[in-house]
TORFI-164762 format. One record per atom (N, C-alpha, C): residue in one letter; x, y, z. Coordinates in steps of 0.1 Angstrom, whole numbers, padded with zeros to 4 digits, always signed. Layout:
// TORFI-164762
AXYZ ...
This chain:
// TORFI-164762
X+0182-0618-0161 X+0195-0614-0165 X+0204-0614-0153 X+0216-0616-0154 X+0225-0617-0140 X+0228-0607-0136 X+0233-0599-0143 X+0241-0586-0140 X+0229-0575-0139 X+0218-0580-0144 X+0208-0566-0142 X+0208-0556-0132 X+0208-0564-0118 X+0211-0553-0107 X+0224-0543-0111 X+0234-0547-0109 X+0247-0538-0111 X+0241-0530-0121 X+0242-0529-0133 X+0235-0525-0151 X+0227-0515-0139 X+0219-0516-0133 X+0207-0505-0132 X+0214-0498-0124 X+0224-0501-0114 X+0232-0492-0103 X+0241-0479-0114 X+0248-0487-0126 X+0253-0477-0131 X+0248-0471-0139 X+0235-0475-0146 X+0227-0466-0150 X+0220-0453-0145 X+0221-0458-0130 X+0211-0443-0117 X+0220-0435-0117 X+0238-0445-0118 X+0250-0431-0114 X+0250-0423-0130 X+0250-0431-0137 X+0255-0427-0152 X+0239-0411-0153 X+0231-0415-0150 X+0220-0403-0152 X+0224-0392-0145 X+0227-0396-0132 X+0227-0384-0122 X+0238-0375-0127 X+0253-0381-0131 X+0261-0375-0139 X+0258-0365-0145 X+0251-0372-0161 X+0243-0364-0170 X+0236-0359-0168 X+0227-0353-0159 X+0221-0341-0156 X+0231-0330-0154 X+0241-0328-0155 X+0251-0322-0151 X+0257-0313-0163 X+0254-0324-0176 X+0260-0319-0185 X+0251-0316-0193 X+0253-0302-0205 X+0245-0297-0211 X+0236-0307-0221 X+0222-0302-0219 X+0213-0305-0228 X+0207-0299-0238 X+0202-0287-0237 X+0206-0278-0248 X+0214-0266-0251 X+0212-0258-0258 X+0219-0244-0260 X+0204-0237-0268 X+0206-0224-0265 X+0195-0215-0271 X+0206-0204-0276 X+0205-0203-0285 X+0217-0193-0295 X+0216-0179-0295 X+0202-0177-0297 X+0197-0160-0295 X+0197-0153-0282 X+0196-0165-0269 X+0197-0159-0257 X+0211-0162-0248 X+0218-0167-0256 X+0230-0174-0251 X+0232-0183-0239 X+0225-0194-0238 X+0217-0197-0228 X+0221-0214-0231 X+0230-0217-0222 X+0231-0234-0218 X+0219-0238-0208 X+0212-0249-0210 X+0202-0261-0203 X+0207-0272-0202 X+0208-0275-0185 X+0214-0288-0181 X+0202-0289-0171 X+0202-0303-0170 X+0197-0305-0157 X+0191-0300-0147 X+0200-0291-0141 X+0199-0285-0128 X+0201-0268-0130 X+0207-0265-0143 X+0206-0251-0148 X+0196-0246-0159 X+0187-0237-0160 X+0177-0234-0173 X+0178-0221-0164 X+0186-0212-0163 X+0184-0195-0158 X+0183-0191-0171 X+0173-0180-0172 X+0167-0172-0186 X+0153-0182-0193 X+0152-0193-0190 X+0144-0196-0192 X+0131-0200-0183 X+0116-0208-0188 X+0105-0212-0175 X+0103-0226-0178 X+0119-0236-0181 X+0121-0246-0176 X+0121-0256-0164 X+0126-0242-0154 X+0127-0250-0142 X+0145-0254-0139 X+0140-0268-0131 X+0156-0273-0127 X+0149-0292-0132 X+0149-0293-0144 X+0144-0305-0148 X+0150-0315-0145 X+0160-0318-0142 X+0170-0328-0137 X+0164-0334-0122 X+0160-0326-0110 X+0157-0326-0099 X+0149-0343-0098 X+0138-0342-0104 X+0130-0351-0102 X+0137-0367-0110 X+0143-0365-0120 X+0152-0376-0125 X+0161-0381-0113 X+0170-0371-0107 X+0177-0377-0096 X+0172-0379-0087 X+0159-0374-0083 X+0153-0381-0068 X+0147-0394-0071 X+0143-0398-0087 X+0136-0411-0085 X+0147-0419-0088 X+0159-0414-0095 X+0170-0427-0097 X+0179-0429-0085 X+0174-0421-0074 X+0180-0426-0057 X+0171-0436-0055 X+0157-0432-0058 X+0148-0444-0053 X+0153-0457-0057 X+0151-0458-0073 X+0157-0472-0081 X+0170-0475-0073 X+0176-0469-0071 X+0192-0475-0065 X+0188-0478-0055 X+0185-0477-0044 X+0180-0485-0030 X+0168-0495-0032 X+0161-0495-0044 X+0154-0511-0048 X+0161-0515-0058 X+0174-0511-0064 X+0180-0524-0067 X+0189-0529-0059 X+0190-0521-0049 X+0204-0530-0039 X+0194-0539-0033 X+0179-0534-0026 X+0175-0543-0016 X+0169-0558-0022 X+0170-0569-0018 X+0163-0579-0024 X+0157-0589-0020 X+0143-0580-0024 X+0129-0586-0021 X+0124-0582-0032 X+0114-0588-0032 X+0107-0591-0044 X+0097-0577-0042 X+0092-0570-0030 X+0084-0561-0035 X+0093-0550-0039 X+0106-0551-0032 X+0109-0540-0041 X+0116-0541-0051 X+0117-0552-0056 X+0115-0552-0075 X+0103-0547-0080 X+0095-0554-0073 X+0082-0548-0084 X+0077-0533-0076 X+0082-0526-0067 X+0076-0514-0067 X+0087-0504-0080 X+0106-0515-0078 X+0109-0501-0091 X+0111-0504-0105 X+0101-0513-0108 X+0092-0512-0117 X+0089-0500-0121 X+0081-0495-0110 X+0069-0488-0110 X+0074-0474-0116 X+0085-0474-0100 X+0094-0457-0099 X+0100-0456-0112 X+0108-0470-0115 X+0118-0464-0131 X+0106-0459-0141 X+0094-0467-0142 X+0084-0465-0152 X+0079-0442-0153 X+0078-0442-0137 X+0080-0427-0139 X+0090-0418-0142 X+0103-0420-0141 X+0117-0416-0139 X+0116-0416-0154 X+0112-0423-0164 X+0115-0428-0180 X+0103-0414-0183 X+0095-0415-0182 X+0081-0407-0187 X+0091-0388-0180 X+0093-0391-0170 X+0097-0376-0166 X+0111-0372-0177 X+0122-0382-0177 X+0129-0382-0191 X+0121-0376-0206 X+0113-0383-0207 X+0108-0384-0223 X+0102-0368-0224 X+0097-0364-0208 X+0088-0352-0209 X+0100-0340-0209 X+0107-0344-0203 X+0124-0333-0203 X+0129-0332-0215 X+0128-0346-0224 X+0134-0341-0238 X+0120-0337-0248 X+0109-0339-0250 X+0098-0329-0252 X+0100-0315-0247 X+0101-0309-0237 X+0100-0296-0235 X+0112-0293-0240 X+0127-0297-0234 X+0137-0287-0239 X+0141-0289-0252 X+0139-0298-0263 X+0138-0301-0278 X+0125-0295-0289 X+0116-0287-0279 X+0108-0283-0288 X+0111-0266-0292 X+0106-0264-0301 X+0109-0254-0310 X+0093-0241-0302 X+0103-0232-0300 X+0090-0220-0300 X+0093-0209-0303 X+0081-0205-0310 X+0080-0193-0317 X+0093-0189-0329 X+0091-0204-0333 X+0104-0202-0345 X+0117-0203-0346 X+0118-0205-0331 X+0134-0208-0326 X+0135-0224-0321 X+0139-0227-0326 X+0148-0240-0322 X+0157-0245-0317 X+0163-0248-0302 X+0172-0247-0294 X+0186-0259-0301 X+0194-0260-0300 X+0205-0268-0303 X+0206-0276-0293 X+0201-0289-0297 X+0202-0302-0290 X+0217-0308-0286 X+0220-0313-0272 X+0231-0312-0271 X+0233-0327-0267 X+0243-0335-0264 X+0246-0358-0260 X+0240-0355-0247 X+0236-0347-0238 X+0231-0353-0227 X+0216-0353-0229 X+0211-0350-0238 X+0193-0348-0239 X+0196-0364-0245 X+0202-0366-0250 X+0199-0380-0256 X+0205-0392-0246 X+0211-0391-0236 X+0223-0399-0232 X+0206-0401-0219 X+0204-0390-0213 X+0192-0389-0201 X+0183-0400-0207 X+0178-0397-0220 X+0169-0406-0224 X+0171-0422-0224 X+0186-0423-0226 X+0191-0436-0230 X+0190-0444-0217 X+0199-0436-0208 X+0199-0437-0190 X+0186-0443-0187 X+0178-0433-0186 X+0165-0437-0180 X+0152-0449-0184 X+0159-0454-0205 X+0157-0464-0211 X+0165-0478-0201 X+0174-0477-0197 X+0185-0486-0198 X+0182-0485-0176 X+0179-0478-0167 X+0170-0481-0159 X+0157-0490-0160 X+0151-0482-0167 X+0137-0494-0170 X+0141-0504-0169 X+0148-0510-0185 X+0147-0525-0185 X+0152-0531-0177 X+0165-0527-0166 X+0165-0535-0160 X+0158-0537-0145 X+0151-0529-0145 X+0138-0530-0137 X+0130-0546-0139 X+0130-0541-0152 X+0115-0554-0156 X+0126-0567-0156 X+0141-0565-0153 X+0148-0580-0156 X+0156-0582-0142 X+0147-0585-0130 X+0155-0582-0120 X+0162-0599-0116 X+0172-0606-0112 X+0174-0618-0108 X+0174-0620-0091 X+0160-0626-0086 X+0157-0628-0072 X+0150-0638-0075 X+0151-0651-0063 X+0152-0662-0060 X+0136-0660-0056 X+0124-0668-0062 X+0112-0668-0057 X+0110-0681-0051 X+0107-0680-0040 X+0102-0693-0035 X+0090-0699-0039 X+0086-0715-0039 X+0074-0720-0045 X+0070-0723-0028 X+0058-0723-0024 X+0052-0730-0013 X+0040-0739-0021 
């Protein structure tokens, strides 16, 4: 693909963003979950590791060599799974309560979808010997 590189640059900015903005709400504790905020809850700061590996992807999609296409491969491949496990924990229901899903739990997912693929579609010149 041509544009893949760029596509993946604004996809690492477009995520880092969206950790910023709310992911869910919890109604009984009055309690917004973003990214980098989950106070009252044993969330954490789930966003953290999303932004440290979508800095990695962005300095292997600027550089161009071929290993570091195929190492962020690797890194988006975790960056996507650490996504999918962020919207697993803060979308699950406990003890009866069900938190209110908010565009950035879906938007992170989409981000860190839309990283990947252009991982696996990188355009670099391979030489034949």
């Amino acid at each position: 693909m041509k544009h893949s590189q760029l596509i993946g640059v604004i996809a690492v900015l477009a995520l880092t963003g969206i950790c910023f903005m709310p992911w869910t709400v919890i109604e009984s504790k009055h309690i917004t979950v973003t990214g980098f905020a989950s106070e009252g809850t044993s969330f954490g700061k789930p966003g953290y590791l999303n932004v440290i590996l979508s800095a990695i992807c962005l300095l292997l999609f600027v550089i161009p060599k071929i290993w570091a296409k195929r190492t962020n491969v690797f890194i988006a491949a975790i960056n996507l799974a650490w996504a999918f496990r962020n919207y697993l924990l803060l979308s699950g229901c406990l003890l009866g309560e069900c938190p209110e899903k908010k565009a950035g739990l879906y938007l992170m997912l989409l981000a860190a979808g839309v990283i990947q693929v252009m991982a696996l579609l990188p355009k670099i010149k391979v030489e034949k010997n």
